[in-house]
Backbone as XML, in Angstrom:
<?xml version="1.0"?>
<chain id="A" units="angstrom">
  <residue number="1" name="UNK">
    <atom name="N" x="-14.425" y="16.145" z="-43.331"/>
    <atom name="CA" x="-13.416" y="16.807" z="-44.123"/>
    <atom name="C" x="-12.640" y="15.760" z="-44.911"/>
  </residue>
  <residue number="2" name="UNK">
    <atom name="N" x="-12.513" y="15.956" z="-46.092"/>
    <atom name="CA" x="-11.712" y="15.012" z="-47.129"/>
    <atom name="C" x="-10.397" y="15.479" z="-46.985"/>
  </residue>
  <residue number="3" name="UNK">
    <atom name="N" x="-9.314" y="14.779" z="-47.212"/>
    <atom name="CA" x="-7.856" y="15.052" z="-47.010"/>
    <atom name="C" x="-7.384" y="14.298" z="-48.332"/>
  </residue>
  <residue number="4" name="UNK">
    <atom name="N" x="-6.867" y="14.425" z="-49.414"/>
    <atom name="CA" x="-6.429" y="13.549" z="-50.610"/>
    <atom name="C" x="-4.639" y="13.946" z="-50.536"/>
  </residue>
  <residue number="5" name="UNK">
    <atom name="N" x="-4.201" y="12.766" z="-49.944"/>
    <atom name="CA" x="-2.838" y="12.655" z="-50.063"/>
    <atom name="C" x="-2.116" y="13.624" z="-49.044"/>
  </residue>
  <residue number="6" name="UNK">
    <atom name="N" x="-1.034" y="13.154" z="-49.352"/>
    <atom name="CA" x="-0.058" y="13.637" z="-48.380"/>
    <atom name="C" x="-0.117" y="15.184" z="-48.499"/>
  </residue>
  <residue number="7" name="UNK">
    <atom name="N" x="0.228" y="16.517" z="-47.553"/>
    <atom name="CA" x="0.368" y="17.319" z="-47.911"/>
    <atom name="C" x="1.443" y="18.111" z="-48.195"/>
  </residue>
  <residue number="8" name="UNK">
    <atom name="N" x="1.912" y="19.107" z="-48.877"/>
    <atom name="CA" x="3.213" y="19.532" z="-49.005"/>
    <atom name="C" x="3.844" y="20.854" z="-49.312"/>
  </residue>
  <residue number="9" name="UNK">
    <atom name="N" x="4.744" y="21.447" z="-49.144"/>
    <atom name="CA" x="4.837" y="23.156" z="-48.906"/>
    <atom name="C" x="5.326" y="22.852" z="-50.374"/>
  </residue>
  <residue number="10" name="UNK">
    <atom name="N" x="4.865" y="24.161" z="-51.084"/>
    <atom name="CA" x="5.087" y="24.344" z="-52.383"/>
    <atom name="C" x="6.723" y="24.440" z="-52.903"/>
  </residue>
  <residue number="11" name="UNK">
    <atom name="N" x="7.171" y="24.721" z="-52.397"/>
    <atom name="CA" x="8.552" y="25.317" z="-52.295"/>
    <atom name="C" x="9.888" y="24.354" z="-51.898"/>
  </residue>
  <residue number="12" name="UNK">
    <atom name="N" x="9.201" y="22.881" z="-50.915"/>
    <atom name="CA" x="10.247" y="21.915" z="-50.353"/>
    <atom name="C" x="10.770" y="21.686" z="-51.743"/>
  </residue>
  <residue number="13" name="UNK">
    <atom name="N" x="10.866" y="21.067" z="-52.808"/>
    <atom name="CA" x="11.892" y="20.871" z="-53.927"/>
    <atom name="C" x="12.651" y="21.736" z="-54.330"/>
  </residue>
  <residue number="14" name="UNK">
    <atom name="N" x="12.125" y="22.596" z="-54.328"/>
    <atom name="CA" x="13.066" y="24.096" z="-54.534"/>
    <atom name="C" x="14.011" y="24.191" z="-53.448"/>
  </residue>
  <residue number="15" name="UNK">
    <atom name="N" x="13.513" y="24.259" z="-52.496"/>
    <atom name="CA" x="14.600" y="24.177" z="-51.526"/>
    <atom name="C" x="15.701" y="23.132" z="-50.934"/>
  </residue>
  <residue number="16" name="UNK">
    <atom name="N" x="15.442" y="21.708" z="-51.386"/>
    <atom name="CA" x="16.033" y="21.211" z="-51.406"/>
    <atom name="C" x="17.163" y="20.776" z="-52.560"/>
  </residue>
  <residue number="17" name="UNK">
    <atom name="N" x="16.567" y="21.522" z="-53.089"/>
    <atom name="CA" x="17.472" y="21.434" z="-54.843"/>
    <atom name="C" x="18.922" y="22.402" z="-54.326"/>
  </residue>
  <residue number="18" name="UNK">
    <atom name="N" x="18.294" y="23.642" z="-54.345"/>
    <atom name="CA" x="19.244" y="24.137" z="-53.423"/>
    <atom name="C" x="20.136" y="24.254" z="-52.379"/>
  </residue>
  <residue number="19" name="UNK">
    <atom name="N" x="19.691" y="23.510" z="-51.543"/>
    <atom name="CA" x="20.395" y="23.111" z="-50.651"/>
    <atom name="C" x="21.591" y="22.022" z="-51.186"/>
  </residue>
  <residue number="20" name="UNK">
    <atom name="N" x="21.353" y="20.973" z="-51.878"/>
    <atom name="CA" x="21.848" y="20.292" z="-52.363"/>
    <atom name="C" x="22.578" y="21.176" z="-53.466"/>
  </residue>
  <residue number="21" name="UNK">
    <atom name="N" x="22.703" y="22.393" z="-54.093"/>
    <atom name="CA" x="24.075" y="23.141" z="-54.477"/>
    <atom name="C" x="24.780" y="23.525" z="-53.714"/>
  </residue>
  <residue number="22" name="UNK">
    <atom name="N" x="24.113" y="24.195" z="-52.579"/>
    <atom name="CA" x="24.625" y="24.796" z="-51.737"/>
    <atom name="C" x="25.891" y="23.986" z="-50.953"/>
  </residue>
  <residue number="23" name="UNK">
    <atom name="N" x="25.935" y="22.658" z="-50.810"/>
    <atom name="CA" x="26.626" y="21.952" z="-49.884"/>
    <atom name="C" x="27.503" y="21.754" z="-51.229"/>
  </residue>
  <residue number="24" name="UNK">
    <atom name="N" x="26.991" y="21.124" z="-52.043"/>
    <atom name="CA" x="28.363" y="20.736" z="-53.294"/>
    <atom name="C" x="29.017" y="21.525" z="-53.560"/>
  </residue>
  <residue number="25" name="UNK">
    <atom name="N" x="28.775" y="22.404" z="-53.517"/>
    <atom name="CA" x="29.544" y="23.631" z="-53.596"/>
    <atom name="C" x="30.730" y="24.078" z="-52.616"/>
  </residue>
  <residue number="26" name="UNK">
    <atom name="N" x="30.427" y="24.038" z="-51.501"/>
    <atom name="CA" x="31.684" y="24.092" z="-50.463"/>
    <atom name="C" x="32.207" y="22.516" z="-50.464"/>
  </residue>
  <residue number="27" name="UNK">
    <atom name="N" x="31.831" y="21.626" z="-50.619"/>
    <atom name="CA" x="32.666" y="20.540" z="-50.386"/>
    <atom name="C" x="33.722" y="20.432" z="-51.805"/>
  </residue>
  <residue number="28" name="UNK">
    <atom name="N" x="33.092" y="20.722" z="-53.424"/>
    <atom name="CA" x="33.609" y="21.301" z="-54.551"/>
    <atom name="C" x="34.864" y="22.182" z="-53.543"/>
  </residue>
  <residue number="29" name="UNK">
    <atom name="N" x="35.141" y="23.526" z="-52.936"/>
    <atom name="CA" x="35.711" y="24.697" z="-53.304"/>
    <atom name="C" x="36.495" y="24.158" z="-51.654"/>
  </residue>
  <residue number="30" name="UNK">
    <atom name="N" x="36.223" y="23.902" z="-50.930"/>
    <atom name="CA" x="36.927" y="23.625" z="-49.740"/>
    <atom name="C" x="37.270" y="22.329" z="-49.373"/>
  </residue>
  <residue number="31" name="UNK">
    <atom name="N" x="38.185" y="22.248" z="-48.420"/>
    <atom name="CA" x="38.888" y="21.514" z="-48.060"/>
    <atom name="C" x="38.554" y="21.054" z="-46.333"/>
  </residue>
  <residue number="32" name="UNK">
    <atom name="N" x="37.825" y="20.258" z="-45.757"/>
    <atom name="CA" x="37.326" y="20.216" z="-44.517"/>
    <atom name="C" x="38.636" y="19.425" z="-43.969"/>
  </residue>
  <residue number="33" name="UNK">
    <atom name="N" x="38.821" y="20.072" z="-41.973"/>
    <atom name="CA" x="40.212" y="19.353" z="-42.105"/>
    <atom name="C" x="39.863" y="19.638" z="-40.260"/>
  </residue>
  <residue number="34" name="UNK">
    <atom name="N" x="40.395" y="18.796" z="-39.704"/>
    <atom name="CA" x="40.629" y="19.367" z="-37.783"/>
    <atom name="C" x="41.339" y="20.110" z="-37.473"/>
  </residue>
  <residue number="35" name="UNK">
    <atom name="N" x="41.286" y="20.904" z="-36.559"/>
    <atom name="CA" x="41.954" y="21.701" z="-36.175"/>
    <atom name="C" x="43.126" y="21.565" z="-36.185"/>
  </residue>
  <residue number="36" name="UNK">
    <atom name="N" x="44.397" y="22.333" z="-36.025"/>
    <atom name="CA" x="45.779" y="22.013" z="-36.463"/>
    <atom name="C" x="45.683" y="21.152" z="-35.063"/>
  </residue>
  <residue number="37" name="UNK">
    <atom name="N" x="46.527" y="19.961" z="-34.933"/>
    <atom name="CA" x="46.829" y="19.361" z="-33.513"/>
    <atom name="C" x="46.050" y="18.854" z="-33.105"/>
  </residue>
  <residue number="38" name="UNK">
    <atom name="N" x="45.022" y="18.528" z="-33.544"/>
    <atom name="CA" x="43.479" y="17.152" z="-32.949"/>
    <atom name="C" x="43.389" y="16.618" z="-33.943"/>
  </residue>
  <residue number="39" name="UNK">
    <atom name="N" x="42.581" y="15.565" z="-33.466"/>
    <atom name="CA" x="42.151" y="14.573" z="-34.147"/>
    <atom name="C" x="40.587" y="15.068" z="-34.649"/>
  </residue>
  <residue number="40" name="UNK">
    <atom name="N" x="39.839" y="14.431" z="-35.379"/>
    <atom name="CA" x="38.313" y="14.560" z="-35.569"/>
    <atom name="C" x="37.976" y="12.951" z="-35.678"/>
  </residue>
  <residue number="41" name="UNK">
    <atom name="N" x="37.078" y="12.440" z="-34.906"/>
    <atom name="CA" x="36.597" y="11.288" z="-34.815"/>
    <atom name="C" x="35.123" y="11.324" z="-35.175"/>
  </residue>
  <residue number="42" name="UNK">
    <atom name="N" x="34.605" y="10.849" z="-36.789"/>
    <atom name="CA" x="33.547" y="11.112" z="-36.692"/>
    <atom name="C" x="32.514" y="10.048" z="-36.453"/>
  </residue>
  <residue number="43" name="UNK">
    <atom name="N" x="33.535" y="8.842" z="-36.248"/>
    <atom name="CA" x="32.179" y="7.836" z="-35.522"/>
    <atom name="C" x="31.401" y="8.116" z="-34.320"/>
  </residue>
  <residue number="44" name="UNK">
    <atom name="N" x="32.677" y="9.387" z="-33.630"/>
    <atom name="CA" x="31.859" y="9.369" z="-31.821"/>
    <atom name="C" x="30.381" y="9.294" z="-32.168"/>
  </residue>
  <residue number="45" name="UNK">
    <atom name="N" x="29.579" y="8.626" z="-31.628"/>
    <atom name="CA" x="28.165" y="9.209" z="-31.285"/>
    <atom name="C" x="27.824" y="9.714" z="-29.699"/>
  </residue>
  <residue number="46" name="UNK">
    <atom name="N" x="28.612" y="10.176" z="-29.197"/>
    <atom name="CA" x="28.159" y="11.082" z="-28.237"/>
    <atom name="C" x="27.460" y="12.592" z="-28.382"/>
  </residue>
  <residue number="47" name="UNK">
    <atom name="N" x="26.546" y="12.968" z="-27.578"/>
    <atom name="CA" x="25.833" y="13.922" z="-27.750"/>
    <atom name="C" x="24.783" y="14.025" z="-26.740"/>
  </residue>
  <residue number="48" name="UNK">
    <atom name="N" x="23.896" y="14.874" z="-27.062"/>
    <atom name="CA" x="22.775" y="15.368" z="-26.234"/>
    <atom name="C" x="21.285" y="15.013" z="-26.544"/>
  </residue>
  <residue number="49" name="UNK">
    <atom name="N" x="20.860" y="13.954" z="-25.894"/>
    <atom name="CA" x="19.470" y="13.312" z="-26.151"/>
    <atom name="C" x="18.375" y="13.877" z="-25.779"/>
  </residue>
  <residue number="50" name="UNK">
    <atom name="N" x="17.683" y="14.244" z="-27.033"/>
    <atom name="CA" x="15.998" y="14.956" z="-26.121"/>
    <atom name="C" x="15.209" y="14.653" z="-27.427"/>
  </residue>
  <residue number="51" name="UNK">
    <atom name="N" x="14.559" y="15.353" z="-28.407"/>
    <atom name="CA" x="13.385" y="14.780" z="-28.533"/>
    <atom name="C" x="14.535" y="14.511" z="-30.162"/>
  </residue>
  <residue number="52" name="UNK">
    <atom name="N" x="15.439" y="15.299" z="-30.765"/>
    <atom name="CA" x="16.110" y="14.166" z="-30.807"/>
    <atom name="C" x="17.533" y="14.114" z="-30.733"/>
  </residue>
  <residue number="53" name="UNK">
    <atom name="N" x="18.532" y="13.681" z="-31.511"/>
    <atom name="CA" x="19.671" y="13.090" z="-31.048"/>
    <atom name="C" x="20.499" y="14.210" z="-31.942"/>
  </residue>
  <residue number="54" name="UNK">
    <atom name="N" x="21.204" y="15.175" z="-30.902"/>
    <atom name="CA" x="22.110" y="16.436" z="-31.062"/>
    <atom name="C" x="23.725" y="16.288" z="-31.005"/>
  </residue>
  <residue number="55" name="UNK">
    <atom name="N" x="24.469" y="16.063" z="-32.171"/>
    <atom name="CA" x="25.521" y="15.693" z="-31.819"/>
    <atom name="C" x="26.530" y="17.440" z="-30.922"/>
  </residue>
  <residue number="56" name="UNK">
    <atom name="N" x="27.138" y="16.709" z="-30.422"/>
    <atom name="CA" x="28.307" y="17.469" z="-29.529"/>
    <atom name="C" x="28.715" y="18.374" z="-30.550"/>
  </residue>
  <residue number="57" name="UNK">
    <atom name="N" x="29.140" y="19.781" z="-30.443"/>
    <atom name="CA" x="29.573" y="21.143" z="-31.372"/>
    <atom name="C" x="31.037" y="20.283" z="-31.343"/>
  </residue>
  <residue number="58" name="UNK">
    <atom name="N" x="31.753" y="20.980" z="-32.221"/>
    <atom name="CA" x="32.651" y="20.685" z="-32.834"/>
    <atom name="C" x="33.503" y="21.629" z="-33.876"/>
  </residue>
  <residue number="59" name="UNK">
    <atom name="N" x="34.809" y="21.624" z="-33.701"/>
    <atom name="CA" x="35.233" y="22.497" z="-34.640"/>
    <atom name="C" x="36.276" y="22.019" z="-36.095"/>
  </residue>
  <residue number="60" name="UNK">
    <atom name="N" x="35.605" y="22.804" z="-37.045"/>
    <atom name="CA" x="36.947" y="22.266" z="-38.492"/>
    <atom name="C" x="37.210" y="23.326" z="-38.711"/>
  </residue>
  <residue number="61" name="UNK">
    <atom name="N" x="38.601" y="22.837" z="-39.803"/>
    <atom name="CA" x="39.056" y="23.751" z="-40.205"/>
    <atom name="C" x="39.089" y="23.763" z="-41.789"/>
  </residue>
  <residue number="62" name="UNK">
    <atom name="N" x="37.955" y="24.886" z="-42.633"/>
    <atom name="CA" x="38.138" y="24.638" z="-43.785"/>
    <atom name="C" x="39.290" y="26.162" z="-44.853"/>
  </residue>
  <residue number="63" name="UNK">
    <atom name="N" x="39.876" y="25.009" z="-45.576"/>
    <atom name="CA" x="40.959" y="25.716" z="-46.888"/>
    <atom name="C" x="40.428" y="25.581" z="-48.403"/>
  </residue>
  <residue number="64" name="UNK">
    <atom name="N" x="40.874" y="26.700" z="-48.902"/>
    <atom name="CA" x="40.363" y="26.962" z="-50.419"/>
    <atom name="C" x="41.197" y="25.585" z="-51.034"/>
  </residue>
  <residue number="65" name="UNK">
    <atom name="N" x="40.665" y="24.875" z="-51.757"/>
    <atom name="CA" x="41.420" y="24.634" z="-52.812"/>
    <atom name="C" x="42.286" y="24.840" z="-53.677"/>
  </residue>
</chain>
């Protein structure tokens, strides 16, 4: 069986195009912030190790602009 090049879902650019509005878009229109009265530390790297590296849930708090 011949294999020529890498293979690829028709659709990954599309979807990543999108995705990439999708996020500019809330970071554009909102305001990401910690909960009233905590801190947010986003160097922690603590989390849950398995096949791969799951950071700890976490909560924000986002405001309109």
């Amino acid at each position: 069986m011949l294999t020529y090049g890498r293979r690829n879902c028709v659709g990954e650019s599309l979807a990543r195009m999108e995705l990439y509005l999708f996020i500019t878009a809330l970071v554009q229109r909102l305001q990401l912030l910690p909960p009233e009265g905590k801190t947010l530390n986003i160097n922690e790297i603590d989390g849950v190790l398995g096949l791969t590296h799951k950071p700890k849930p976490f909560e924000i708090r986002a405001i309109l602009r």
